[in-house]
N, C-alpha and C positions, 0 to 999 in steps of 0.2 A: 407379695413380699412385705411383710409387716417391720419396717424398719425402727421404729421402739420397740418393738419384741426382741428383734434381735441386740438391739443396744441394753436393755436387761440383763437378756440371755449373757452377752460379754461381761458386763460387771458384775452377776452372780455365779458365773464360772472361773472369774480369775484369769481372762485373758485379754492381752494386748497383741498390739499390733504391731511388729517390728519391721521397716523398711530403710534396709541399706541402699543407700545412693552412691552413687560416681559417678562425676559428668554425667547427669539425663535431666540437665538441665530444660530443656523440652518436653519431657514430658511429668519432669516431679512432681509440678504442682498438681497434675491434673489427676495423679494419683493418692496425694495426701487428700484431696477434697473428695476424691470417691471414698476414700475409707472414712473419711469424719464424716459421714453419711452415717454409720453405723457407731462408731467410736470414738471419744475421745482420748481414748487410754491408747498412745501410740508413742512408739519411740522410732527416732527419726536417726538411721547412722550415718554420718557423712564420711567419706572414707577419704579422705585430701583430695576435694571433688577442688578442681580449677576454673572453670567454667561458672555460671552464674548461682551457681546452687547456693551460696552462702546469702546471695541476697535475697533469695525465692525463700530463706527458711527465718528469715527478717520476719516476715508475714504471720507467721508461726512461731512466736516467742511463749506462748499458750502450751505446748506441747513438748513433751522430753526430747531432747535432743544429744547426742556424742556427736562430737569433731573431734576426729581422727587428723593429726598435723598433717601426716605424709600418704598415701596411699598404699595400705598393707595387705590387700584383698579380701572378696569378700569372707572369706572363711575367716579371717579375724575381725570383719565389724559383727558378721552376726556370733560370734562368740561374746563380744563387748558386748552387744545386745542383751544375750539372755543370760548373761552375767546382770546388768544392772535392772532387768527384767524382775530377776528374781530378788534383788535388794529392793525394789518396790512392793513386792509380795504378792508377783503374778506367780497363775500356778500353770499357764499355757501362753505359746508364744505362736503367734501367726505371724508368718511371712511372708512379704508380697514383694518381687521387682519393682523398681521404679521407672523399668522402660515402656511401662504401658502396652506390656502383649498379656496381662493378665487381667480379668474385668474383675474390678471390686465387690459388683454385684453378686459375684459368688462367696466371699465372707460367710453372708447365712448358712452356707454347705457346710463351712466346717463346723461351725458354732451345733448345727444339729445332730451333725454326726457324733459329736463329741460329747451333748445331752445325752443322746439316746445309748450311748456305749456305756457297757458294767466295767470295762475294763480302761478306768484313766491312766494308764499307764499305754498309751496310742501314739503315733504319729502319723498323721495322716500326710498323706503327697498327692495336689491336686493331679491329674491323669489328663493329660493334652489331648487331643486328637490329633496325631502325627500326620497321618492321610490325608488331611486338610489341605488343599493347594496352596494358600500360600504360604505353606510351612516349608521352610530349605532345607533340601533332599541331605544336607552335610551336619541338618539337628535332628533328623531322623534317623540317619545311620546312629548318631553318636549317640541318640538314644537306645536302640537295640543295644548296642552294644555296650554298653551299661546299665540295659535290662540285664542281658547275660553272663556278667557278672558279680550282679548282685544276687543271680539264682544259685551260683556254683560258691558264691558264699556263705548264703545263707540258709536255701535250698526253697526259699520264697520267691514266685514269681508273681511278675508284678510290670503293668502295660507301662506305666511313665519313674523312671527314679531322677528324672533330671529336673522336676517341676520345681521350682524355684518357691513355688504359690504352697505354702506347709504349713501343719500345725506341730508343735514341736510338746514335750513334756517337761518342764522347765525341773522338776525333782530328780526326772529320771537320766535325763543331760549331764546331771550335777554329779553323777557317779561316774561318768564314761570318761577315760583316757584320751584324750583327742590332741594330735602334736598340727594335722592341718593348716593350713592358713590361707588359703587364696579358692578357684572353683572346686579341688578335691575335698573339700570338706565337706561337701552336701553328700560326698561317697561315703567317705568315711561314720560322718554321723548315723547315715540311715544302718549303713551298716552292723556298726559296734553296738546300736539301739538292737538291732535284731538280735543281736549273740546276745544280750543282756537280760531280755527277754520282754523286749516292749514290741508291742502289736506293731507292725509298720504294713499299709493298706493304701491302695488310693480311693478316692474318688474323684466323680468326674468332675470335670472343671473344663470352663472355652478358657481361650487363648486367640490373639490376633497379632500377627506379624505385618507389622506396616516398616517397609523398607526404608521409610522417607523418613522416620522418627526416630526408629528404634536403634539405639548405638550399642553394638555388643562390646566388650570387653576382652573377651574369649578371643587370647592367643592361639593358634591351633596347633604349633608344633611345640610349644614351651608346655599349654597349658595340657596339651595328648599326652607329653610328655612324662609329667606329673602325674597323670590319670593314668596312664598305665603301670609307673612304679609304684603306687600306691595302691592297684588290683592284684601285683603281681605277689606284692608283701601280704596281704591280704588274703589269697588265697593259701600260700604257704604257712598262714597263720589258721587256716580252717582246716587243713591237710592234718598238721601237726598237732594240732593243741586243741582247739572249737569242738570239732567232732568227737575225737574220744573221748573228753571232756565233756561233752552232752551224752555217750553213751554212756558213761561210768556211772552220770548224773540217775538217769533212767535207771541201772540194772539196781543202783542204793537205791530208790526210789519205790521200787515195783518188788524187788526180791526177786531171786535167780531164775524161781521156779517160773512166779508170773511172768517175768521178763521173759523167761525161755519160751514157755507156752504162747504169749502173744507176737512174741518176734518171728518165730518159727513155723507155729501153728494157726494162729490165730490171725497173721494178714492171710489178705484177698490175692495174694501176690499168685500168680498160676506155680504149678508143681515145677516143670520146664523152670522158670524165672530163681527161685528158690535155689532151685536146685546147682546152676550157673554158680549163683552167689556164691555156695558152699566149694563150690569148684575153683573160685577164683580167691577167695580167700586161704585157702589150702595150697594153690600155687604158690601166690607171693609170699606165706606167713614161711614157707620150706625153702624155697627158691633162697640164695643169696645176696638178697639187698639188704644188706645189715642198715639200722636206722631207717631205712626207705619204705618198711614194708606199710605203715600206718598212710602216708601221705599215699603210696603207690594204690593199693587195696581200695580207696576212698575216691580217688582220680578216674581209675582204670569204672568204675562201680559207678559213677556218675557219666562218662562216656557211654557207657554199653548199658545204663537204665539198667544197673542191676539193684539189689536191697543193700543197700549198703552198709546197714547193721548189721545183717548177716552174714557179708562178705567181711566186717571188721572182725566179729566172732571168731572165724574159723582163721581170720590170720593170724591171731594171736597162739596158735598153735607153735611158736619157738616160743615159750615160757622156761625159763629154769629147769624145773623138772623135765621136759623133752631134746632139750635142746642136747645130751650127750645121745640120746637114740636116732637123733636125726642126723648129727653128724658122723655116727657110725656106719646109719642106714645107709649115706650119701656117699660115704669113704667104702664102705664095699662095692655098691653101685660102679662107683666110678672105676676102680678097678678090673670089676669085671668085663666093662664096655670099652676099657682103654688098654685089658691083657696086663697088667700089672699087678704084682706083689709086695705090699705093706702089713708089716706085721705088727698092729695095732689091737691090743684088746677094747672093749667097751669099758672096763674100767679103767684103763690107761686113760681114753678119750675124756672118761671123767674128770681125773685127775690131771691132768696133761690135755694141751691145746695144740701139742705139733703137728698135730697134723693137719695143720692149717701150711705147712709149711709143704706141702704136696698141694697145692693151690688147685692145680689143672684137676688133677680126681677128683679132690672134692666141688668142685665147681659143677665137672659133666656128673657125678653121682648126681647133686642137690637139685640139678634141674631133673635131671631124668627122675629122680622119688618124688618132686612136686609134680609132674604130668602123670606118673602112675596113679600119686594118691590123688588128683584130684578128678583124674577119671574116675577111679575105681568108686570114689565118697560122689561124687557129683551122679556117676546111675543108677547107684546104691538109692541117695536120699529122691531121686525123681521116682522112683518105683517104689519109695516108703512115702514118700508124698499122694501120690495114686490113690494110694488106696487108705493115706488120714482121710483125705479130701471125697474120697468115695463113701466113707463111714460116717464123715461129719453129711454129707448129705442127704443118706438114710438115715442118721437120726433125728436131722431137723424134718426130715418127709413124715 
């Protein structure tokens, strides 16, 4: 470990060192002097630490420093942070705890990773090793479980998202919406980084949990709390908006035709998988979940691993133009299977919406025309998948 190299490497990348403190009075110091090992470009947040921290940062009058009066959490020191971060004219911000379960000696990690990347527009998340014994079975769970949804948000997985030890993009930070303020903002940021379209990766990083030293902060039912209303909103913000908003993104992007050819033709997805998708998309875009059908199609599509481009495609099948055929389709149907007589035409249906007002018909028609068609398209497109997939194989043979 060439430590002037690495201390180059920071000053000709533009990055600093950001570490928020609270009471670790114990172990502060011992972490400011492992990082000025490599840097002296560091900003120091104190967050209304009560304990000794103000006299341990005496020592340190040399180095940036925020005092924070009251205690606002961390998600609002490290906001202060790569706020004044970037009024210094850092273009990267590394983050390290100051309870001492993260070794400084790993610095170099990011600093190379960050060299060697064409894409600065990165956030890197150092990556724990969770299995480790003396790691608590209660930061392990909480970790999957904000592995898991950060995948169903983003559709990135990824072994650690709760690493405190990060390198942040202090330009690309500078665009993102963030209301956060206490431990949900380390969700948040990785998050809205992803939709935004910065690389978020980990790599590996040690970690050491010493029970004698290390003082958590972490409320469990206030702070799960918080962490769960802010995945819940989060998700219903990828349901609604995120995802078809990255499809539209792609079909302008590519054009209908490429877009069709590689969405449909062109993945590796098996004929059976494809074919599902078309099927469930078909279901819900017919079915009556008015509003629901985007977030439902996207949900149901990620449960059951199916494509879920595909499965968006064919729900979009209640468009303007279908939507009086379907609900005509739906209003015979029903009728038929419930022995009743409505004397509605298809231009009426056009023109006129009463017949919503037969609720129960149209209800049992709409589902029963969603499971007809998405039979009949779902064995249809598996037996026209067959035999793409058989002809794309003898041509590449």
């Amino acid at each position: 470990m060439n430590i002037n190299l690495t201390n180059q490497k920071i000053t000709d990348l533009s990055v600093c060192v950001l570490i928020p403190t609270y009471n670790n009075d114990r172990t502060l110091k011992r972490v400011i002097d492992g990082v000025l090992q490599f840097t002296q470009h560091i900003i120091i947040i104190n967050d209304g630490s009560t304990d000794n921290t103000l006299q341990i940062l005496e020592e340190y009058s040399q180095l940036q420093q925020i005092h924070i009066e009251k205690n606002k959490g961390k998600g609002n020191a490290l906001r202060m942070g790569f706020k004044h971060a970037e009024t210094l004219g850092y273009h990267f911000a590394i983050t390290i705890d100051s309870d001492d379960q993260h070794f400084t000696e790993d610095i170099p990690v990011f600093v190379n990773e960050l060299e060697k990347s064409n894409n600065k527009d990165i956030l890197l998340i150092g990556a724990r090793n969770m299995s480790q014994k003396d790691v608590p079975k209660k930061s392990s769970f909480g970790n999957k479980f904000s592995n898991f949804w950060f995948w169903a948000e983003t559709g990135i997985k990824l072994q650690d998202t709760q690493s405190g030890f990060r390198l942040y993009p202090l330009k690309a930070l500078k665009k993102l919406k963030l209301y956060t303020s206490k431990f949900e903002f380390e969700i948040e940021v990785i998050v809205k980084s992803a939709w935004s379209g910065v690389a978020v990766k980990n790599i590996p990083v040690r970690v050491l949990y010493d029970e004698n030293e290390r003082v958590s902060h972490f409320r469990p039912f206030k702070d799960f709390t918080r962490i769960s209303i802010l995945n819940t909103w989060l998700v219903i913000l990828t349901l609604l908006y995120i995802k078809p908003r990255d499809f539209f993104r792609k079909l302008k992007k590519k054009g209908f035709k490429r877009f069709f050819n590689e969405t449909l033709l062109g993945t590796e997805d098996k004929a059976s998988k494809k074919a599902l998708s078309i099927a469930l998309g078909l279901f819900i875009g017919i079915s009556p979940f008015w509003g629901l059908q985007t977030a439902l199609v996207i949900f149901l599509a990620l449960i059951f691993k199916l494509n879920k481009t595909i499965a968006f495609i064919f729900s979009n099948i209640s468009i303007p133009p279908f939507i009086p055929f379907i609900l005509y389709a739906s209003s015979r149907i029903g009728q038929y299977i419930l022995r009743v007589e409505l004397e509605y035409t298809r231009e009426e249906m056009i023109e006129n919406f009463e017949v919503l007002k037969h609720l129960k018909t149209y209800i049992v028609g709409s589902f029963s025309l969603a499971i007809i068609a998405a039979t009949s398209f779902g064995i249809l497109s598996y037996f026209l998948f067959l035999i793409l997939n058989k002809k794309a194989v003898l041509n590449n043979g």
